[in-house]
Phi, psi and omega in degrees: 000143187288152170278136193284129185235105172283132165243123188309127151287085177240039202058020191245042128094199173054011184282305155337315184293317207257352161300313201257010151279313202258002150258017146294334191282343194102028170245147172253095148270120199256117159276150194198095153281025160281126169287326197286300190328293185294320161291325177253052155270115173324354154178179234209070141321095171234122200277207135159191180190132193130132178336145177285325186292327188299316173299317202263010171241003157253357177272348168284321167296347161247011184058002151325350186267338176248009125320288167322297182271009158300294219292313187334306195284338199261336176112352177307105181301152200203145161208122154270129157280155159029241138343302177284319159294330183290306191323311153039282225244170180291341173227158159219163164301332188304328201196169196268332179279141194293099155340179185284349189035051179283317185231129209245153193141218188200168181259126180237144186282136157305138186300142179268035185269333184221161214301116175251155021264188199276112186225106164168226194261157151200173189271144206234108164302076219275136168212072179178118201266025159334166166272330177280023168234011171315118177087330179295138178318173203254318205213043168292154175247147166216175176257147198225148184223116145167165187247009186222134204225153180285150173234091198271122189309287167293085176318306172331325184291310265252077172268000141178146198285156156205089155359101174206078195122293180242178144242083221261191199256130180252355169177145180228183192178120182202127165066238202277324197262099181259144184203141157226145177281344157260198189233103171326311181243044139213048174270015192037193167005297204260350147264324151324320190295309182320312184288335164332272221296353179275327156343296209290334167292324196288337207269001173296320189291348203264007197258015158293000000 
């Protein structure tokens, strides 16, 4: 049986895309703003596009931000996109309102040394043997859309670098929760392979 993945609905857009990736991947993927829905899902997208206040004041306003740190606290496999790895963190420069505080640290705008916001292909540094980046190249290219990037307290968390100005963190990844700064599925190929292994992570875990 396929595994159920709910990808959150909070208003930051991208939902489709990354909805019509992971049911290529073999996911019966569902968009959802319901918590019973989102809670009881074999694992948990959360994508987005879109502003930090703007977002985090519609996941408060459906009590989705403590959806996010249930499933999260429960063990629950999670992929954050973008937008969905900064919410993350405790704060951002983008806006006033507090972040999800999942992961502690802050959100910082790219140095304006180079054209923002940061849009295209770039090369992605893995340096984390997670199972959803198994098998992925060391030095893949993907794609990015955005101008602020996570700074994570705990380098350890820290699963790749990617160089555009600095060299910031393009993804982390511990226990159930793997998040990236680029958007897997518009990534051709290797980002299909990614959302695979997150598939493939979720039906191992489920066979526990």
């Amino acid at each position: 049986m396929k595994p159920t993945i709910s990808i959150i609905d909070y208003q930051a857009g991208n939902l489709r895309s990354v909805q019509k990736a992971l049911e290529k991947c073999g996911a019966n993927a569902v968009i959802s703003a319901d918590p019973e829905t989102i809670i009881n899902s074999d694992a948990v997208v959360f994508p987005g596009q879109g502003a930090c206040d703007t977002s985090m004041n519609n996941l408060k306003n459906t009590g989705l931000d403590n959806v996010v740190k249930t499933i999260i606290e429960l063990g629950t496999p999670f992929l954050g996109v973008c937008l969905g790895l900064q919410l993350l963190l405790d704060h951002s420069d983008e806006g006033n309102e507090p972040c999800l505080g999942v992961i502690g640290g802050k959100v910082v705008s790219l140095p304006i040394s180079g054209k923002i916001p940061h849009m295209g292909w770039n090369e992605v540094k893995v340096i984390s043997n997670h199972p959803v980046f198994a098998g992925m190249p060391e030095n893949g290219h993907y794609y990015f859309v955005h101008s602020y990037v996570a700074v994570p307290e705990d380098h350890k968390l820290i699963a790749a670098t990617t160089s555009y100005g600095i060299e910031f963190c393009s993804a982390v990844a511990f226990k159930n929760v793997v998040a990236v700064q680029f958007h897997p599925e518009k990534s051709g190929e290797l980002g299909l392979q990614l959302y695979k292994n997150f598939v493939n992570f979720v039906d191992e875990l489920r066979r526990i």
